[in-house]
C-alpha positions as CSV (number, residue, x, y, z in Angstrom):
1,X,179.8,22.3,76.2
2,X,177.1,21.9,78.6
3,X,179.9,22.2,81.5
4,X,180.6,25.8,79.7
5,X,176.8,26.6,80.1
6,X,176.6,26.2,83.1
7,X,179.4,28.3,84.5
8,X,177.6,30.6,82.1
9,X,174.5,30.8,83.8
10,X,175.9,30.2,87.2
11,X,177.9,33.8,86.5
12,X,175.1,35.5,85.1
13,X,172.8,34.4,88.3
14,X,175.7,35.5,90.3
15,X,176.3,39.0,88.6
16,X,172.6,39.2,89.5
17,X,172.5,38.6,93.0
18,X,175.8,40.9,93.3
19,X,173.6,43.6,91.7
20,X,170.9,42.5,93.6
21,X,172.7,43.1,97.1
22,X,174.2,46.5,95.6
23,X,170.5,48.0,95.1
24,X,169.5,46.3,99.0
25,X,172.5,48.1,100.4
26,X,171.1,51.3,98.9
27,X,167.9,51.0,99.9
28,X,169.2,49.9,103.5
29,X,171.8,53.0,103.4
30,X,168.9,55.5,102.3
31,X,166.6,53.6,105.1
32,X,169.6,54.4,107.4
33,X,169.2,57.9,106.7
34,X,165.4,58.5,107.4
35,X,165.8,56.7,110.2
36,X,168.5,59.5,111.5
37,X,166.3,62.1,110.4
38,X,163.3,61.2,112.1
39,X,165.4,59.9,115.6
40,X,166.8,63.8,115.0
41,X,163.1,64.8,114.6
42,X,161.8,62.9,117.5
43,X,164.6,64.7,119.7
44,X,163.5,68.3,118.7
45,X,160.0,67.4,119.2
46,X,160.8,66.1,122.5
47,X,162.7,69.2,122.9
48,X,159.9,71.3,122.4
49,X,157.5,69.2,124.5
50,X,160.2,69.6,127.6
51,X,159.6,74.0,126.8
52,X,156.3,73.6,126.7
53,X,155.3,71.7,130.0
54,X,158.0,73.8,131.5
55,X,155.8,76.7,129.9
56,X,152.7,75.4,131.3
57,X,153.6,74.6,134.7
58,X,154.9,78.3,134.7
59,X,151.8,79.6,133.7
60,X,149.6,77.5,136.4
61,X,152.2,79.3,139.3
62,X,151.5,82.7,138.0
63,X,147.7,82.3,137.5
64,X,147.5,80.4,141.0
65,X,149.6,83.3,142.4
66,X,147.2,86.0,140.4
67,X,144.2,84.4,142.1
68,X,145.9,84.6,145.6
69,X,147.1,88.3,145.0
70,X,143.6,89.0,143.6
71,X,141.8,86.8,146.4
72,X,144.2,89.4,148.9
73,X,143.1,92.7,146.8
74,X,139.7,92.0,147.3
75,X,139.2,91.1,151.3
76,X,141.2,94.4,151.7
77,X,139.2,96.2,149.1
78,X,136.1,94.7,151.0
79,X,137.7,96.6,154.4
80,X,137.7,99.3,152.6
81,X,134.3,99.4,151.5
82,X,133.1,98.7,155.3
83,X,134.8,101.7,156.3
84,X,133.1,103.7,153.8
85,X,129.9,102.6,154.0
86,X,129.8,102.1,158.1
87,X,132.4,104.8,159.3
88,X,131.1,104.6,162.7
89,X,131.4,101.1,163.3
90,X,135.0,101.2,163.2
């Protein structure tokens, strides 16, 4: 009889590790999946990091070349002035 118990409770602890490993490979599998989705995240944030140095960098060029083309505009404009102002000296 005891013999019978036994096999008893060994299935029953058995059928509750079995269960227990079912649930664990669920969580693991839903882990899994949040793990994709965030590597998937990651990659479109790094995505949109790369567009916006790229972004940057393009605005610094066109500001640096503004100040240049305004930097130009201005020592002719000055020129200008000069010739205005002193005519004769020219």
């Amino acid at each position: 009889m005891q013999l019978r118990e036994n096999i008893a409770q060994d299935q029953e602890k058995s059928d509750a590790s079995k269960s227990q490993m079912e649930q664990l490979k669920e969580k693991i599998h839903g882990i899994e999946s949040e793990i994709l989705q965030m590597e998937t995240r990651l990659d479109e944030l790094r995505r949109i990091q790369g567009q916006i140095n790229t972004k940057a960098t393009e605005r610094s060029t066109l500001f640096t070349l503004q100040q240049q083309q305004y930097a130009a505009l201005s020592e002719e404009n000055e020129g200008k002035v000069q010739a205005l102002v002193f005519p004769c000296s020219q």
